[in-house]
Each structure stands twice: as structure tokens, then as C-alpha cells.
N, C-alpha and C positions, 0 to 999 in steps of 0.2 A: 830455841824458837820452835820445836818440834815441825809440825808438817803446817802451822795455819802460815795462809798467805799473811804478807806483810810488806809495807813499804820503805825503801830506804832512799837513800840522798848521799852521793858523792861528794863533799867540800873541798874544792880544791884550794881557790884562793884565801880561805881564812880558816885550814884546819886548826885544828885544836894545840895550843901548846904545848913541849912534853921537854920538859928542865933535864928531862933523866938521860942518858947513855942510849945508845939504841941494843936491842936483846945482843947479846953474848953472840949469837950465831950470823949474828949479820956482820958487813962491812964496816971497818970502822968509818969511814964517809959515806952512811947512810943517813940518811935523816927524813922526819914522819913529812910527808907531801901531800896527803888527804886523811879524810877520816871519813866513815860507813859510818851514817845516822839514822834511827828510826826516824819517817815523817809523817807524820809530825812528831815529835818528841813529847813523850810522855810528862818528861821533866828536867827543864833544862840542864841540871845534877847529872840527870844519869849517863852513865860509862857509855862512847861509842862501840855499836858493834863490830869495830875493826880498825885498826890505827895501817895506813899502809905508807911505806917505807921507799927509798927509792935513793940511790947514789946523790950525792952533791951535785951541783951545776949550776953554772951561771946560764948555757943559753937556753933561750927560745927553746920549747920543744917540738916545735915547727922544722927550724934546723939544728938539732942534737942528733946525737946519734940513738940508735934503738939502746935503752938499756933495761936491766932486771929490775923487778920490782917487787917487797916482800909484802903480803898480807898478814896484816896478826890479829888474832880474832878472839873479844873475849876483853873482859878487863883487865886478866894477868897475862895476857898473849901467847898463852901455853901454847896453842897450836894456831900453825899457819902453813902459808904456801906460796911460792915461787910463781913469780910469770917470767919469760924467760925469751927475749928474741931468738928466733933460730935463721930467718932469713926475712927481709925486710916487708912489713904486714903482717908477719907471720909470729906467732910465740904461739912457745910450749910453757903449760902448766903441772909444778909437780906437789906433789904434796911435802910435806915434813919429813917423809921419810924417804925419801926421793921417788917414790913411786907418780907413773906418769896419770896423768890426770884424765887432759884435755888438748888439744892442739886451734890455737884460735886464729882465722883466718880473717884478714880485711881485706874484701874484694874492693876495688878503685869503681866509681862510676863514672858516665860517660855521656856525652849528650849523642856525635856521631859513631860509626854511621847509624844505629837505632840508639833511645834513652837506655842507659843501664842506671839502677839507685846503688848508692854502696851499698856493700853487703858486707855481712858479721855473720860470721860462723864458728862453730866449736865443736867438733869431731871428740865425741866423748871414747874413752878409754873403756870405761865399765858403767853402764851398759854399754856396747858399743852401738851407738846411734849419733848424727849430727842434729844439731838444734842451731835455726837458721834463721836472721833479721834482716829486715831491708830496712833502710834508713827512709822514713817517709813515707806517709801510703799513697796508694794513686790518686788519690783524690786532691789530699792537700800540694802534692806535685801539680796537680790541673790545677787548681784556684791557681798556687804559685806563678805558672807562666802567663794564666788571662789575665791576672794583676799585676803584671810584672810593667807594663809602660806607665801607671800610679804611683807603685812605690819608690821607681828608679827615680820618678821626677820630685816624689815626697823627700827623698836623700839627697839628690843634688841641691834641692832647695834647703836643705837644713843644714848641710854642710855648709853652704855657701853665708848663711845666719853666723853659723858658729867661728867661720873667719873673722867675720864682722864684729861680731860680739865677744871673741875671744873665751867662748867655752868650748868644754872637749868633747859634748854629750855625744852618742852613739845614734846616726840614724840609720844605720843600715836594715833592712830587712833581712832577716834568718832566714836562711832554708828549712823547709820541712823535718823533721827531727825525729818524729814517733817513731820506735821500733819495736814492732812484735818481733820474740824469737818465740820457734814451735819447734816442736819436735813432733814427731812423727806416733800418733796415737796418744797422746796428750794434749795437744792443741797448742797453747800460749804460756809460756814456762814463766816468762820474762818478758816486762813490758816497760818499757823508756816513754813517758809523756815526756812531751816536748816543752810546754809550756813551762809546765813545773820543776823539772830536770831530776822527779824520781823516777824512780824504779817497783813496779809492782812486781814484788817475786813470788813464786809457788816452791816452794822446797821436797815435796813430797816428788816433781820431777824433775829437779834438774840438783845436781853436787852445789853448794853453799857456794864452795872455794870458787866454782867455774862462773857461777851467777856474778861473785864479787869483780872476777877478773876480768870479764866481758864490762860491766858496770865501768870500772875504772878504766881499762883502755880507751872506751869509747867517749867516758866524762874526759880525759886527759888528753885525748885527739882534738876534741872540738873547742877547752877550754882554756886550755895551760900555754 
């Protein structure tokens, strides 16, 4: 992909299927739980830019426990990398050859006693600098709570349909979701539209592997 910007798309609920074994280096109860898409797809043929990996499991990833998850990158999945809980919101990234990467933090937001927004961060190894997202800008937080007695009554009212009529449709309103991460003298590395659920990346500043692994934890928090 050299240095041009590009966008991608985390699949969680309908990765790609793969008949084959999972690589040699991994667990034998691993099995592929998403797939790294260009978006939009050049052509529906072509190879995902990354197949990633992750233990078996039945629960919820709501309440499972934190576990590793491998990235494989490439159509022959020659190289990859480790994300790796070390303390809960917390994972460390290493590369293939065990070298450390990245440390990625998810900060909890908060409404008292002031708003805090989540935050996402990832304390780079080399260069050593942090690149750093808030879940949502302050803007779409405002609209958010002055519309918020519309939409609460828009959901009650549809849920209330959907008893009636026995469908399952979803009417909740989402919370704000855009997330710039910047880095310090670069500006905006990594950008999460909300709407669309990709990801605009700049490769030229920030590690591939760290871009993926921030992508997926955060696609996997909000979706799995």
C-alpha cells in the first residue's frame, strides 16, 4: 500500500470464509473473526488486506474475557502481529518477531461529575510518541443530548410497534462514534466515520499493524 492514504472496513459479522487450518504459529482454537477490507472494493475477487484471528468462543464479547487476537496481513499471511490483553482495556502489540510495538489504552467515559468521551490511545514504541481518539466530536455529542427527548420517544414508540407486530427491527439511536486519532505533528493518522464504519488511514504516520489493531478492538467493542 506504500505511503497513499486508503480506506478500510472491519467485517465482523460476515467475515470471509476460510476451509483451510488456521497458520502453523497460531492456536489450534483459533479461528478467522473478521476480515481488513478495502472500501470500497476494487473487486469483489480481491484478497482481504488482512484476515484476523482470535480463540474460539461461544460468549458474548460483552462478557468474555479479554483475549489475544492475531492479524495476518497479505494474501499468504506471511506477516503478522499479536494484540495481547495485559490488564483489562489495556493491550500490548507485538510484532512477529516478538518485538513490542504499541500499548493500546481504552480510556471509560463518563457523564458525572464532568462529560468525559471514551478514549483510545496507543503509546507507540518506535517512534516513541502517543496517537490519541475520542469517541465522538463535540458537536455530534451536543446535537446528541438536545435530541435526545425525540429519539428516546421515536424508540419507545417503535419498540412498542415491534411487540405488536412481532418484528425484531432495531430502533435505538447510536451514540456518536467519529474518531480522530492524532498524533503529535501529524495531525490525523486515523479516522473512524461513524456512519459508514470505515476507517481512513495515512500510513506514511502511523505502523500498519497499530492502525489494524486499534481498527479492530474498537470495530469488536462496539459490534461483536
Amino acid at each position: 500500500m506504500d505511503n497513499t492514504a486508503y480506506t478500510f472496513v472491519v467485517s465482523v459479522n460476515n467475515p470471509l470464509p476460510s476451509p483451510d487450518p488456521p497458520p502453523d504459529h497460531l492456536p489450534s482454537d483459533a479461528e478467522m473473526a473478521s476480515t481488513i477490507r478495502l472500501s470500497p472494493a476494487r473487486r469483489p475477487e480481491d484478497a482481504p488486506l488482512a484476515h484476523v484471528y482470535a480463540p474460539r468462543t461461544t460468549e458474548p464479547y460483552g462478557r468474555r474475557t479479554p483475549s489475544p487476537a492475531w492479524i495476518q496481513f497479505g494474501p499468504d499471511g506471511g506477516s503478522w502481529c499479536s494484540v495481547r490483553p495485559a490488564t483489562p482495556d489495556v493491550y500490548d502489540v507485538h510484532a512477529s518477531d516478538g518485538a513490542h510495538l504499541a500499548r493500546i489504552t481504552r480510556r471509560t467515559g463518563r457523564l458525572l461529575p464532568w462529560p468525559r468521551r471514551v478514549r483510545w490511545s496507543a503509546q507507540l514504541t518506535e517512534p516513541s510518541r502517543t496517537v490519541t481518539g475520542r469517541v465522538g466530536t463535540g458537536y455530534a455529542w451536543f446535537a446528541y443530548a438536545v435530541t435526545a427527548p425525540v429519539w428516546i420517544l421515536f424508540a419507545l414508540c417503535g419498540m412498542a410497534y415491534s411487540f405488536f407486530d412481532g418484528t425484531a427491527d432495531d430502533y435505538t439511536f447510536r451514540r456518536p462514534s467519529r474518531t480522530r486519532w492524532r498524533a503529535p505533528g501529524a495531525g490525523t493518522v486515523l479516522d473512524r466515520r461513524g456512519i459508514s464504519k470505515t476507517y481512513r488511514f495515512t500510513p506514511r504516520h502511523l505502523d500498519v499493524r497499530v492502525a489494524y489493531a486499534l481498527a479492530v478492538l474498537q470495530t469488536w467493542e462496539r459490534e461483536r
